[in-house]
N, C-alpha and C positions, 0 to 999 in steps of 0.2 A: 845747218840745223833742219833746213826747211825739207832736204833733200831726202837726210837722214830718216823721218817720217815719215815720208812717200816710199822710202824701199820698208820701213815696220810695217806699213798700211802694206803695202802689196807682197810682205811674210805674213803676217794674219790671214790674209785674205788666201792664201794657197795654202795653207796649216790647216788640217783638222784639226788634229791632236797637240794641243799648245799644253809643257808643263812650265810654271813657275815656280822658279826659287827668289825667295821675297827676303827682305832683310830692313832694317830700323829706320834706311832711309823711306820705306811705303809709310812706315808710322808718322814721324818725324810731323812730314806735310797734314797730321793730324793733333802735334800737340804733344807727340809724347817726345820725351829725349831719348837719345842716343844715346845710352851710360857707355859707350868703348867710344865715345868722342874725346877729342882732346883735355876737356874738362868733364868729361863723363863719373858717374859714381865709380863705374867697375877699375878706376885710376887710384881709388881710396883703397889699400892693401887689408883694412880695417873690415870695411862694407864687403870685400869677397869674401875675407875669413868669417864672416857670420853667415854668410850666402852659402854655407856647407850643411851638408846631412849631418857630420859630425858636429857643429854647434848647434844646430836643433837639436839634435838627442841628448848633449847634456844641457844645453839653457834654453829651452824649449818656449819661457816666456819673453827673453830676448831675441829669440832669432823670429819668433811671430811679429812680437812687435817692429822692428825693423824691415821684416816684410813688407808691413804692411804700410809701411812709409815709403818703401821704392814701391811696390807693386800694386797698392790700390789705395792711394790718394786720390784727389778728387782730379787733377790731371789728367790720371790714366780713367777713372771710371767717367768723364767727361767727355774724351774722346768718342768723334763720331766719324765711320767711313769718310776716306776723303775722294776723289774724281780720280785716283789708281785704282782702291777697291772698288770703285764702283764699274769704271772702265774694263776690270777682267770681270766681275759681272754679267756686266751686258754683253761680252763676248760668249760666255758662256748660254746664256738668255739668245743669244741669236743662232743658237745651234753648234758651238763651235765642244768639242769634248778639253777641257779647263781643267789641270791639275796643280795644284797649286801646294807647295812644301814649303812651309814659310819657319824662320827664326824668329817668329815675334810671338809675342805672348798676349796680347791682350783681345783676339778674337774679333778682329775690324774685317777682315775679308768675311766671317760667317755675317757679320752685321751687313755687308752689304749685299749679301746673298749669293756668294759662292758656297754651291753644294759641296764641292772636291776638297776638301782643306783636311793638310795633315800636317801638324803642329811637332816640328822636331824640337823642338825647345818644351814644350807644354801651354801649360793655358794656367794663366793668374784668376780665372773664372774658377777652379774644382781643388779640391784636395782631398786624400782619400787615407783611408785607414788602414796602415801598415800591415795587419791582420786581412785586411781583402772584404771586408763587410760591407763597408759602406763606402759609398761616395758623395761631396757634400756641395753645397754654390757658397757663394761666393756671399752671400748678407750671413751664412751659418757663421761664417768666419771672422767677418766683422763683427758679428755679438760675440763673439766669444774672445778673452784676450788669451788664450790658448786653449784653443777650437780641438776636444776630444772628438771619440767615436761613443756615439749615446746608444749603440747595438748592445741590445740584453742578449748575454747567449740563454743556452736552453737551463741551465742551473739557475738563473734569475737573477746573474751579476753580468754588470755593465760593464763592456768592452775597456772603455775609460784611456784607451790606448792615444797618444798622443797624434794629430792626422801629421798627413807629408801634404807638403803644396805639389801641384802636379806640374810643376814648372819645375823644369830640371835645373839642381846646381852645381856648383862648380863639382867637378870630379865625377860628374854623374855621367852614364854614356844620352846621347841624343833618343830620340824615340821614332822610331820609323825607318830608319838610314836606308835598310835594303827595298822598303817600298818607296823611297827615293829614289833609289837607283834605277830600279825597274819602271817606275813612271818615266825618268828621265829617257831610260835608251829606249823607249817603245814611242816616244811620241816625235809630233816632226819638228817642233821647233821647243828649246830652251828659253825663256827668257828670264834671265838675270836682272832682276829690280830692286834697287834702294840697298845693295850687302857690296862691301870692297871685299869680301870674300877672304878673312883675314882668320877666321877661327875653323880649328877643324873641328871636328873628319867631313863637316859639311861643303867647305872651302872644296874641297877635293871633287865636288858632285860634278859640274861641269868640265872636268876634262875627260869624263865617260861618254861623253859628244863622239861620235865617228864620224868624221870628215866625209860629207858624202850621201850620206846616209839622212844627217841630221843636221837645223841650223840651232845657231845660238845667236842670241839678243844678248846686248848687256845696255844695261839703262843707267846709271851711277854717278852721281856727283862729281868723286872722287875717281883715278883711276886704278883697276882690276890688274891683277896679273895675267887675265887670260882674257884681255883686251885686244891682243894683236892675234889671239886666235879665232875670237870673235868675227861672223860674217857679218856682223853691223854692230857697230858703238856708237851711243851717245852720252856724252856727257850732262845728262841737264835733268832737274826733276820728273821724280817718274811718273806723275798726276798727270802733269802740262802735256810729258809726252805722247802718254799714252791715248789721254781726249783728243789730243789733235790728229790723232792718228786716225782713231773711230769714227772722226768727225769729217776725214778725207771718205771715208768708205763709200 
């Protein structure tokens, strides 16, 4: 283990260009669950068929409301950066250029002040109005128990249109994927934190790695399929890792 952090510490340190692909294990060490856990929601066949566009658009007050029991309970609005987000922070703060494409939705890397965050999943913070008017945070939502668009067009009738969470659902494609890609193969090192890398088309991002060219990190509890392709694995929390790492510099 000990070892394992002194070659992360001495990849940081010769990386400018460091991107991340982050996943529910960065959250996790904050509080939030892991629904693709073994006992995870995303296990209830129930909870994903309401997690669809199509049941928002016909039961618009049920699929809010369920919403808003997985995504903004007092759990997830609780949640505070933990010593990973803050860890690529301070690399970023020390000069290092930090890209960062995370699967989480709950906006803990912008809380701890990384500038570069690109949300391929979405953000449980906004939802917007299918018509393109408006965009709205996250208290507009909670007072509303089916949170419309209050935009008057120029006749003097209200939008009234029903909003979409900006968190992708099931069946919906990712957001970002090709400025994933290009972050990934333009910078020197990849580090894979907290994702077993099990859902695509994201699963797919790191073996756009060129041997040679590029390292990859993988940081993960559990282990990764592209673990033995990996120039360095560890197994172990990616908070613990990561500060020990910073903390060798």
């Amino acid at each position: 283990m000990e070892e394992g952090i002194k070659q992360l510490r001495d990849i940081l340190d010769q990386s400018r260009r460091i991107a991340v692909l982050s996943g529910a294990g960065m959250s996790t060490e904050s509080g939030i669950p892991d629904f693709r856990s073994e006992n995870g929601l995303w296990k209830d066949p129930h909870v994903v068929a309401m997690m669809t566009e199509e049941y928002l658009h016909g039961h618009p007050e049920e699929f809010w409301l369920a919403f808003k029991r997985v995504f903004m309970n007092e759990q997830y609005r609780a949640a505070k950066p933990n010593i990973g987000h803050e860890s690529l922070a301070a690399l970023e703060r020390a000069g290092k250029e930090v890209v960062i494409f995370t699967q989480n939705v709950d906006g803990l890397h912008q809380a701890a002040g990384s500038k570069q965050v690109h949300e391929l999943h979405g953000s449980i913070h906004f939802a917007q109005c299918p018509r393109g008017h408006r965009r709205y945070g996250i208290q507009y939502i909670l007072e509303n128990a089916i949170p419309r668009c209050d935009y008057v067009e120029q006749n003097g009738d209200m939008c009234d249109a029903v909003l979409e969470p900006d968190v992708v659902l099931f069946g919906q494609m990712v957001k970002g994927f090709e400025e994933a890609f290009y972050g990934i193969v333009r910078s020197d090192v990849l580090l894979v934190l907290g994702t077993s890398l099990t859902v695509d088309p994201v699963a797919s991002l790191p073996q756009y790695i060129i041997k040679g060219h590029h390292q990859l990190v993988v940081v993960n509890l559990d282990e990764t399929y592209i673990d033995e392709k990996a120039d360095l694995t560890i197994h172990a929390k990616v908070g613990a890792t990561l500060s020990a790492a910073l903390k060798m510099r």
